[in-house]
N, C-alpha and C positions, 0 to 999 in steps of 0.2 A: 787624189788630186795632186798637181803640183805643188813643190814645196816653193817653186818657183812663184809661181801665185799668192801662194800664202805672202810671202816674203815680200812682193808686190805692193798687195793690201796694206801691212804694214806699215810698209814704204810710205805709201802715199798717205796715208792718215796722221802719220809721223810728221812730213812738211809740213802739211795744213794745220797740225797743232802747233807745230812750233811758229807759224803765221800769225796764231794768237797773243802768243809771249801770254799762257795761262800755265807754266810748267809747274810752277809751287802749287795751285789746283790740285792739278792730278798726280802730283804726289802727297799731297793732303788727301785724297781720296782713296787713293792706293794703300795709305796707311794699314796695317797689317796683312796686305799681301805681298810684299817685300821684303825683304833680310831687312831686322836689324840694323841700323847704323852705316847702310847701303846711298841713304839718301843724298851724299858729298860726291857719289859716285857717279851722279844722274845730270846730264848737262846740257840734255832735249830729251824729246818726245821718245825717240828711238833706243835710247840707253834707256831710259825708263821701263818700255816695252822687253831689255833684253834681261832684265832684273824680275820682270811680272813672270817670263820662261825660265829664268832657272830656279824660281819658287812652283812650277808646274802650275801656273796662274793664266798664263797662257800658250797659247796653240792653234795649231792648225783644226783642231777636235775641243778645244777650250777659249771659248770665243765669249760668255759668258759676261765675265769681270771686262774685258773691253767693252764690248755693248753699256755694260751699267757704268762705266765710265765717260762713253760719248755722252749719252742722255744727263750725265750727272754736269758737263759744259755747256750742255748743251747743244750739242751738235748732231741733230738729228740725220742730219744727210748724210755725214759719216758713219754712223748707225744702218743707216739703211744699205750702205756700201757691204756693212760685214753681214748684215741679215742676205745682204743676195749672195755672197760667195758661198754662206750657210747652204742656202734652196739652192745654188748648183751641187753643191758638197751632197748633200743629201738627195738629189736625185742622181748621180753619178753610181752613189752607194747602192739605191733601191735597185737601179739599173743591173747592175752587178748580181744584187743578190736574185732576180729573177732568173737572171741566164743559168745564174751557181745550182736553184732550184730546179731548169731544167736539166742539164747536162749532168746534174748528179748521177750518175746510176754505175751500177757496176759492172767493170769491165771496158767504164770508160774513160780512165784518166789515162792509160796506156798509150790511147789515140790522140787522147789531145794534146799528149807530150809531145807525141811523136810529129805533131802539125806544128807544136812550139819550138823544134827544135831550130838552133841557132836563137833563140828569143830569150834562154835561159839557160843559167851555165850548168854545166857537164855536172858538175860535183853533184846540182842541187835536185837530179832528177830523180836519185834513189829516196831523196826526201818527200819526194810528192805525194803525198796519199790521197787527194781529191781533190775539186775543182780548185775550191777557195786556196787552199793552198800554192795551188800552179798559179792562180792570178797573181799572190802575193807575191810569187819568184817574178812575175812577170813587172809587177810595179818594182820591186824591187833591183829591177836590170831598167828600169826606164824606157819599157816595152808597153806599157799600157798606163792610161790615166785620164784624163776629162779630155783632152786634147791628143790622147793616144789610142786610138780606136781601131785601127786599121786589125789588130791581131782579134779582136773581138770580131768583127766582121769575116775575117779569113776564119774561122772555127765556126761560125754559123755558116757559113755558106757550105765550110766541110761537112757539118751536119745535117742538115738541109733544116736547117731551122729560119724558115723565112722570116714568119711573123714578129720572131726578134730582132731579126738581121734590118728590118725595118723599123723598130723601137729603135734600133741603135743609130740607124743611120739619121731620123727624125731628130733624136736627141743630138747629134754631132752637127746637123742643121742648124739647131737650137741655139747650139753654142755658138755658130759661126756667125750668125745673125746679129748676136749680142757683142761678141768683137767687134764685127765691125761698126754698129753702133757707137762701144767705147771708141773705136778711133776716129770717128766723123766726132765726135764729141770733145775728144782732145784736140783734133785739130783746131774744132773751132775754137776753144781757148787760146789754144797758138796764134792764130789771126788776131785773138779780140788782143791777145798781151800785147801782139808786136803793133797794131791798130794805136793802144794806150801809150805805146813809148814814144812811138810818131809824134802822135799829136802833143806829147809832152814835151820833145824837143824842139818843136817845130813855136810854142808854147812860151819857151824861152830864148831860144833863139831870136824869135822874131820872123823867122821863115816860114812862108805858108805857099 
């Protein structure tokens, strides 16, 4: 998955707590998952967050101590944001390892290189021993990911592996579906904010 997403998540969960002004909280909380004498160094939500990663506290695959942090302010909705990135995370994964268990066989990474070619670089071809591997080059060149499917699809279709080439394409469905949810949904905060400042000026103004 994107680190871009991850970084995302983040993001937004970082605003919203700092919307709280609960930051002494959550480094009350964070208490022995941070450096030592760290805590002068923390001056939002986000510094906080980049302190909990260089103790390997957090992550894109270390979601844990964040979770037991929202629920610990209470912020269940926030919570629920990193539990769904989790269930895309984890089914992007299962996804993966299904096709890795079909295409395994011998005799076949030759071919799939040879379809990935221009998708991975030169150097890293003599490195490839098996599927799993050629994916990693592939996420690794920013050729594949939750929103990078298309070379998954071009290797199933080379294979004639329909059944999956239809997993994949349901699952990229799945996701596009839920995008665009997210952005009917921030839009409509965009409406209600710019709606609230209206009426706020209009408020004091006297203008209606």
């Amino acid at each position: 998955m994107s680190e871009i997403e991850y970084k995302s998540l983040i993001l937004e969960i970082s605003k919203k707590l700092d919307e709280l002004n609960i930051l002494g909280d959550m480094i009350c909380l964070c208490e022995g998952k941070i450096a030592s004498g760290s805590e002068d160094d923390i001056q939002n939500a986000w510094s906080l967050f980049k302190k909990l990663e260089e103790q390997n506290n957090l992550g894109a695959n270390r979601l844990e101590d964040m979770k037991e942090l929202l629920k610990g302010v209470g912020e269940w909705s926030l919570n629920e944001k990193v539990e769904k990135f989790e269930r895309k995370r984890r089914d992007y994964n299962r996804l993966l390892k299904q096709i890795i268990l079909v295409l395994e066989e011998p005799n076949n990474v030759k071919r799939l290189v040879a379809i990935c070619q221009g998708k991975i670089s030169e150097e890293s071809e003599g490195r490839i021993q098996d599927v799993r591997s050629l994916f990693k080059e592939l996420e690794n060149q920013n050729n594949l990911g939750i929103h990078r499917l298309d070379i998954l699809k071009e290797i199933l279709t080379e294979t004639e592996n329909h059944d999956l080439l239809k997993e994949v394409e349901e699952f990229e469905e799945r996701r596009k579906q839920e995008d665009e949810l997210k952005r009917k949904e921030d839009d409509s905060k965009r409406r209600k904010g710019i709606f609230s400042l209206n009426s706020f000026i209009q408020a004091v103004t006297g203008i209606g």
